[in-house]
N, C-alpha and C positions, 0 to 999 in steps of 0.2 A: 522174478524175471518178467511176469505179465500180469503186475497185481490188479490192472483194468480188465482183464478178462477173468477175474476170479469173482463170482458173486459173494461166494457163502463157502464157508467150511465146517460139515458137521462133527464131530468126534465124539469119543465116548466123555462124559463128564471130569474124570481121572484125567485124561490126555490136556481137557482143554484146562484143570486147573495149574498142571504141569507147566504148561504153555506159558502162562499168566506169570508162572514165579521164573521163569526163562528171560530175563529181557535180554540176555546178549544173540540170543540164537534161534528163538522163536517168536514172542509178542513182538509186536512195534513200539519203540523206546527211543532212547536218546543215543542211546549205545547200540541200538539196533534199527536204522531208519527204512529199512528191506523188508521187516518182519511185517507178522501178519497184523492189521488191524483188529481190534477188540469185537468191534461190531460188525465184522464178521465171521465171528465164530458163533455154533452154535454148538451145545449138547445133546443128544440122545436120552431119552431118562423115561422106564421104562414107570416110577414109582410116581408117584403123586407130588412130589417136593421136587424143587430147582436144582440144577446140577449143574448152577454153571455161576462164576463170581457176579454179572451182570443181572442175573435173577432170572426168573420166571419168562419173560421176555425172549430169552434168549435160549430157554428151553424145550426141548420139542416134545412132545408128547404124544406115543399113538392110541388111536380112538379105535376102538372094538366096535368094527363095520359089521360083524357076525352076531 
């Protein structure tokens, strides 16, 4: 409904791989021109490895401030 006011969407890595194999009802596709676009999604990944189909890029990682 207001994909210009959406910047980013993070989720857990599992969610957004789901997402990715969804095109009728979640990615942006051919059969779904509503859905979310790819580049803006991002993963959560608490491990040292990517967790998301677009790579590392697109994976967020947190950094031990302590």
């Amino acid at each position: 409904m207001m994909p210009d006011m959406i910047m980013a969407i993070i989720a857990e890595g599992n969610d957004v791989y789901d997402c990715f194999k969804d095109e009728e009802n979640c990615i942006l596709s051919d059969r779904n021109p509503d859905g979310i676009p790819a580049w803006k999604m991002f993963s959560f990944n608490f491990g040292t490895d990517p967790n998301h189909p677009l790579g590392a890029k697109f994976t967020l990682f947190p950094h031990n401030m302590g």
